[in-house]
C-alpha positions as CSV (number, residue, x, y, z in Angstrom):
1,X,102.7,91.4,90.3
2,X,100.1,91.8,92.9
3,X,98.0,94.5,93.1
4,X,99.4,97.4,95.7
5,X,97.9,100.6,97.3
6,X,99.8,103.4,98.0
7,X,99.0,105.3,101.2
8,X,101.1,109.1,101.5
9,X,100.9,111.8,104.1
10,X,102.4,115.9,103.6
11,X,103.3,116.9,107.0
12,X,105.2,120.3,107.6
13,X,108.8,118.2,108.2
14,X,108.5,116.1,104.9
15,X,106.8,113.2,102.9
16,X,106.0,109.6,103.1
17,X,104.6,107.2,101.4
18,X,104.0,103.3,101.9
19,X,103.1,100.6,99.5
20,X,101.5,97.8,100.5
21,X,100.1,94.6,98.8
22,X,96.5,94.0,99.2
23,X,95.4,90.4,100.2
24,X,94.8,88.5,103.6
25,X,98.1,88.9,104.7
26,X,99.4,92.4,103.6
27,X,103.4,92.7,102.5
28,X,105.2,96.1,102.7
29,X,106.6,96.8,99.0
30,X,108.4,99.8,100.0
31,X,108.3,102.1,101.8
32,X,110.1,105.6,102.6
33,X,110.2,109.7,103.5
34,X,111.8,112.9,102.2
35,X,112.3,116.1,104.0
36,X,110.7,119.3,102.9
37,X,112.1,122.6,102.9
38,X,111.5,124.8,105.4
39,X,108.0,126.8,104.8
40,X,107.0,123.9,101.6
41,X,104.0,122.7,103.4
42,X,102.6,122.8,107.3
43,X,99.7,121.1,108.9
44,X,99.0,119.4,105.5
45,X,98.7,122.6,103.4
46,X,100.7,123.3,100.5
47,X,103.1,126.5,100.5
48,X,105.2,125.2,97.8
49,X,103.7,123.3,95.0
50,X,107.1,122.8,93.5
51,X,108.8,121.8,96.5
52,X,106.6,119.3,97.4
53,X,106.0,117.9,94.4
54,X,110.0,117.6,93.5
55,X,110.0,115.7,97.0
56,X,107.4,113.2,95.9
57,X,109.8,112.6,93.0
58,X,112.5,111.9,95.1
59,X,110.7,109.8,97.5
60,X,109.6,107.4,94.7
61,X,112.6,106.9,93.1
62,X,114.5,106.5,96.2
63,X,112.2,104.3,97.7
64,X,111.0,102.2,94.6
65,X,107.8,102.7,95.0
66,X,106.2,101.7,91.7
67,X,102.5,102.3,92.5
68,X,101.2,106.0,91.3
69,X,97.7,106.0,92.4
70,X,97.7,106.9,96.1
71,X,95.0,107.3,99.6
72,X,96.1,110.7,100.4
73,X,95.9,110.8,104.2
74,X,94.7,114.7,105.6
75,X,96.1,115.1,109.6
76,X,95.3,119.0,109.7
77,X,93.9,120.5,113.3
78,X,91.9,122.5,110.7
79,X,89.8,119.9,109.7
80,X,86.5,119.2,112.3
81,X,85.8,115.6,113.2
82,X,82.8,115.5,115.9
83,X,80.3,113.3,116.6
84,X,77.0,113.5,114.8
85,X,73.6,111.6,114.9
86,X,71.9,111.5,111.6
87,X,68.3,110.0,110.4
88,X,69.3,106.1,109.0
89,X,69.0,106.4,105.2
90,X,70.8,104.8,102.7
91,X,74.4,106.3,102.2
92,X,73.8,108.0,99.0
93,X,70.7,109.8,100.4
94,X,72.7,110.1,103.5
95,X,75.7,111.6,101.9
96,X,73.1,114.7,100.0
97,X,71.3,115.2,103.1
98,X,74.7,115.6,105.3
99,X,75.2,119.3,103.9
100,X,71.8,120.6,105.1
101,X,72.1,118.8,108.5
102,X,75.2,119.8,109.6
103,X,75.4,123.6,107.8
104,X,75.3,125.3,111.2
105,X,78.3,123.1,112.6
106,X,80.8,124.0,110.0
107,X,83.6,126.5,111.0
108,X,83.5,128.1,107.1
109,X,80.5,128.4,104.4
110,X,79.1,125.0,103.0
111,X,80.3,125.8,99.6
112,X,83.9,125.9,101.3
113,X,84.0,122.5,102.9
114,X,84.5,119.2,102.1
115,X,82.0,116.5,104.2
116,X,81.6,113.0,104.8
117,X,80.7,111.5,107.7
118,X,81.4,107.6,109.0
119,X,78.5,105.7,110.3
120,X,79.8,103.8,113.8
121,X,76.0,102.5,115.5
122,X,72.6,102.8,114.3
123,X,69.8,102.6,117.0
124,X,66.6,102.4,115.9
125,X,65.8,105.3,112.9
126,X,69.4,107.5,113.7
127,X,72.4,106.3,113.0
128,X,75.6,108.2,114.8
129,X,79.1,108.1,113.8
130,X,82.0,110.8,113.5
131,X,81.1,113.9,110.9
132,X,84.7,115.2,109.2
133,X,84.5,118.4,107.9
134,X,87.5,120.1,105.8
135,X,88.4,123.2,104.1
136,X,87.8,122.5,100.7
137,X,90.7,124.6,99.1
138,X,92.9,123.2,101.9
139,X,92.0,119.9,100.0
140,X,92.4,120.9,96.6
141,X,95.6,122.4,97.2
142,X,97.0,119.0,98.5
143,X,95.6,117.2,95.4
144,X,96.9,119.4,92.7
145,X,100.7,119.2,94.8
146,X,100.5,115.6,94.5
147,X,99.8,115.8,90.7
148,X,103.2,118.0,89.7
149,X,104.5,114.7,91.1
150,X,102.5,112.7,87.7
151,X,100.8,110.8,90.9
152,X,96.7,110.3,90.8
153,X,94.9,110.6,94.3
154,X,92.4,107.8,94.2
155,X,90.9,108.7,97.7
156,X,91.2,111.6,100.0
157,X,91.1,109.6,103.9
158,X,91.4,111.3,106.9
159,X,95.2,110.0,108.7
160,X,93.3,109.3,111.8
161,X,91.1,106.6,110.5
162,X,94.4,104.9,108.7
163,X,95.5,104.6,112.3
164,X,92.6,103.3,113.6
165,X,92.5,100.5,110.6
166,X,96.2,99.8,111.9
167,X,94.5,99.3,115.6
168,X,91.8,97.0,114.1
169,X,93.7,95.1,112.8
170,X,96.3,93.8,116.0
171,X,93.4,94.1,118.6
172,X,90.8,91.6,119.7
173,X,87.1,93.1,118.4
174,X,85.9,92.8,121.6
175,X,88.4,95.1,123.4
176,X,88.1,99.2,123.5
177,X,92.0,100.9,122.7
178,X,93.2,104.5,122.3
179,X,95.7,105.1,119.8
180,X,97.9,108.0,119.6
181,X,100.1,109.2,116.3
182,X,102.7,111.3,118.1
183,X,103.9,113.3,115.1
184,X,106.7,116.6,114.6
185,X,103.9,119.4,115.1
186,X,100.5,117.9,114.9
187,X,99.0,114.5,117.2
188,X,95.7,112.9,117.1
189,X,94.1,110.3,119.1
190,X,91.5,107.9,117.7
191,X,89.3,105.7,120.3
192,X,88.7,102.4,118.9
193,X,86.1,99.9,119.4
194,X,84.9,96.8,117.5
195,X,87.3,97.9,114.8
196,X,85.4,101.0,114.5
197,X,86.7,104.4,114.7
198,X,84.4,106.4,117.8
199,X,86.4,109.3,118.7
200,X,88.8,111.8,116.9
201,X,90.8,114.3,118.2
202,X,93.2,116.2,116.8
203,X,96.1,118.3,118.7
204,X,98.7,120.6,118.1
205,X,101.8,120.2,119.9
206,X,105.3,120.1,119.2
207,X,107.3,117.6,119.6
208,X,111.5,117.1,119.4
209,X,111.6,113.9,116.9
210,X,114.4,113.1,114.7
211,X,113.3,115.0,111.9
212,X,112.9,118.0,113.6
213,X,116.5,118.0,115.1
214,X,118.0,117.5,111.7
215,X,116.1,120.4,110.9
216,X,117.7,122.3,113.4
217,X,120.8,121.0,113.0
218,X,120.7,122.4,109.4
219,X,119.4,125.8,110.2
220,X,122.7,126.2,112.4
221,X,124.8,125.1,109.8
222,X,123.6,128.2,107.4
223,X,124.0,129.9,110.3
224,X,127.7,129.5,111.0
225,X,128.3,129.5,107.5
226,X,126.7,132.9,107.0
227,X,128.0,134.3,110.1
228,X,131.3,136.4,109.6
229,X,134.4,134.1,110.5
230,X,136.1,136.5,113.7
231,X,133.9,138.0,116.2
232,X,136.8,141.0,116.0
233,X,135.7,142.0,112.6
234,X,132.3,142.0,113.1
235,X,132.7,144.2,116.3
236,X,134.8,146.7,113.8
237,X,131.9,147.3,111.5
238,X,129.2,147.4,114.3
239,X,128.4,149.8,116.4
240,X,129.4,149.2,120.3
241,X,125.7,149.1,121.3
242,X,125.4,146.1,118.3
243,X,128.9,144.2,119.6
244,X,127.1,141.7,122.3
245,X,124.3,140.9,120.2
246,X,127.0,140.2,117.4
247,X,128.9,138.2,119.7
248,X,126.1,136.0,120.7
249,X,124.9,135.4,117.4
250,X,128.6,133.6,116.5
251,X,128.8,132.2,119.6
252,X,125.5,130.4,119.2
253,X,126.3,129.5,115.3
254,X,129.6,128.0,117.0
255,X,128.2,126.2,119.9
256,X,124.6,125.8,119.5
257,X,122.7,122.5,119.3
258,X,118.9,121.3,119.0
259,X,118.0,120.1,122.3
260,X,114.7,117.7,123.5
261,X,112.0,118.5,124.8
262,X,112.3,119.8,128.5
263,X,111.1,118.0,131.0
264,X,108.0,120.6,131.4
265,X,106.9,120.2,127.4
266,X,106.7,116.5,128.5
267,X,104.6,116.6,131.0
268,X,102.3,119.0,129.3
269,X,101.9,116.2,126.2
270,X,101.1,114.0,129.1
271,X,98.6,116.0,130.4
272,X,97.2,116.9,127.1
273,X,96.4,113.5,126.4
274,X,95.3,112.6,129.7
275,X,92.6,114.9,129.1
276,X,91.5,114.0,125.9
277,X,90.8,110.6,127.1
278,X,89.3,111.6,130.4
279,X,86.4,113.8,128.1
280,X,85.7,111.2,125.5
281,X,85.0,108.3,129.4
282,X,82.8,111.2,130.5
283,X,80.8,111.4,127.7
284,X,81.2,107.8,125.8
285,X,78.6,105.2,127.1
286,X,81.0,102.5,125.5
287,X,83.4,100.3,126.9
288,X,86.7,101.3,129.0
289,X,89.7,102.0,127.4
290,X,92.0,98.8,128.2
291,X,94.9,100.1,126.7
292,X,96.9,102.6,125.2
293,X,98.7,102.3,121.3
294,X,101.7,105.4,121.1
295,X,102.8,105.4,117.4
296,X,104.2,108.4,115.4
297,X,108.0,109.8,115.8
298,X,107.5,111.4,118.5
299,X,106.6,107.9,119.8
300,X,110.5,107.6,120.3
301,X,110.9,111.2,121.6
302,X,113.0,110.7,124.9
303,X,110.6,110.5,128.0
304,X,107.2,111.0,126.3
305,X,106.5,106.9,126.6
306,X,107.3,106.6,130.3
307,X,105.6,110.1,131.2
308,X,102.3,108.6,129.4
309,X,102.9,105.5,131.0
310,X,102.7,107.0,134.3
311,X,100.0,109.5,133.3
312,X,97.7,107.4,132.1
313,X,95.9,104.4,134.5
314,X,96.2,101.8,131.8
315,X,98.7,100.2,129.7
316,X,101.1,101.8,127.4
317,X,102.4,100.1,123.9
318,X,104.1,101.1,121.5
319,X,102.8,99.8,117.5
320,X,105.0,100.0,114.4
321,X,104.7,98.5,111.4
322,X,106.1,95.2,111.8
323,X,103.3,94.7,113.8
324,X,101.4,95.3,110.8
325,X,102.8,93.9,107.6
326,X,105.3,91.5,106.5
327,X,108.2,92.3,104.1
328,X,112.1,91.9,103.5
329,X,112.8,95.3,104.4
330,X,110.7,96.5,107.1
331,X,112.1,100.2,108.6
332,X,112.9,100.3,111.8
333,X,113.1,103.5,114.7
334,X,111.4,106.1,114.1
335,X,110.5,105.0,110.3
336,X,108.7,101.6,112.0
337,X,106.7,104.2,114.2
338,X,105.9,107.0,111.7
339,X,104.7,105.0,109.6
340,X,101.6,103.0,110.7
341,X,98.7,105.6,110.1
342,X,100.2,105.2,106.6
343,X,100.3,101.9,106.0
344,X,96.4,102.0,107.2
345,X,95.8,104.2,104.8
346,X,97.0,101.7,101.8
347,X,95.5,99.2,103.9
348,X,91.7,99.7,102.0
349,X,89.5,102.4,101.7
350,X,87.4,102.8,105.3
351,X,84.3,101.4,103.7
């Protein structure tokens, strides 16, 4: 059997995982996701251990993934990615002297956070590339979640830089692309050029995806069940100053729906990532961004494609897997789309 890498996010709406064959021409094993529980796990921290962990379980037997050492991909806002100009050094020397160079940057104590920091350009004696900086406990927290699950993290990657692998590998070299993971309650955006990850952002915002309206959905199922069955009893054991707020409560278990987002929340994601891009062309000395790469769920959200494509003065594509991989049973929807950043992250470590 060839030898296969297992890449896996935690997001607040669930997990997933992808297995892909190394080699010149990757294949897709298998691939997958499970729902958490509400309140299990947000912004990749854990809440529930157990939770997560039993959902791991479920995801690999479901999905037939047989690989258990995994690239554990981190997507928080907590975490700081920024550009950072260094003294060129060899990497180990590089990676001891990071702590004491960058001390005064960090959003907690040094002995809180977890560094690294990806070279991009060297000119002359300074190198400059993007410095990540997480919460250490944050991290921990993940790795000990994965391993209830009997699973080994082999590597701790940030998600962005999966995506960016993803980019690098469908783009000519020579061409400068922004990528954007759309996901349920956290995006990021990752410039691209060379094959090189230059810029990171990374944004909260909500979007309406599939997972989040089963969610929904399932919240006004307990609900309606819970809600007493005729309005006229519950208005005989409440007070008249409670009745209309009873009365609403079963008429919304009855009739409520999740909706999309409104046309407003749209145009605000728009916006957002309008700006994002317009910061990193006023300060990049690089190339111009050709084109634009929407993956994530909320890739599929209805209107958030065409508002960026008339947002933004460039090109809008979207990039699933299939672009990515071969296999017999590639997903498809919003699977194909959610997806990609974790197929980079099986794709090989970033260095």
């Amino acid at each position: 059997m060839a030898h296969t890498i297992v890449g896996l996010e935690i997001t607040e709406e669930g997990v997933r995982a992808a297995e892909v064959s190394t080699g010149r021409t990757p294949a897709l094993i298998a691939s997958g996701s499970v729902p958490l529980p509400p309140g299990a796990a947000k912004d990749s921290e854990i809440f529930d251990a157990d939770a997560v962990a039993l959902a791991l379980r479920q995801l690999w037997s479901r999905a037939g993934i047989r690989g258990h050492r995994v690239v554990l991909g981190l997507g928080s806002r907590r975490i700081l990615v920024r550009e950072h100009t260094a003294p060129a050094m060899r990497p180990d020397l590089l990676r001891q002297a990071l702590p004491y160079q960058v001390q005064d940057l960090l959003p907690v104590p040094l002995d809180q956070a977890v560094l690294d920091f990806y070279p991009a350009s060297q000119e002359g004696d300074q190198v400059s590339g993007l410095l990540v900086a997480a919460v250490a406990e944050t991290v921990e927290q993940l790795i000990a979640a994965v391993s209830k699950a009997k699973l080994t993290v082999d590597v701790v990657d940030l998600a962005p830089f999966g995506l960016a692998r993803a980019v690098a590998r469908v783009c000519p070299p020579q061409e400068a692309v922004a990528a954007f993971h759309l996901g349920d309650h956290t995006s990021y955006v990752v410039v691209v050029e060379a094959g090189i990850p230059r810029f990171v952002r990374i944004i909260p915002v909500d979007i309406v995806t599939g997972a989040v309206r089963a969610r929904e959905l399932a919240a006004f199922a307990e609900i309606a069940d819970e809600a007493p069955a005729p309005v006229e009893e519950v208005l005989e054991t409440v007070p008249p100053s409670e009745a209309a707020p009873a009365r609403r409560l079963r008429s919304a278990a009855r009739v409520a729906r999740p909706i999309g987002m409104t046309e407003s929340a749209v145009v605000d994601l728009a916006g957002r990532l309008r700006s994002t891009l317009a910061f990193y062309a006023d300060r990049s000395g690089g190339q111009p961004i050709r084109r634009v790469l929407i993956s994530g769920a909320g890739a599929a959200a209805p209107g958030v494609a065409q508002a960026l494509a008339e947002s933004l003065p460039v090109p809008v594509d979207h990039l699933d897997v299939t672009a990515l991989v071969t296999g017999k049973k590639l997903p498809a929807g919003e699977d194909a789309l959610n997806l990609v950043a974790t197929v980079g992250l099986a794709m090989g470590e970033a260095r």
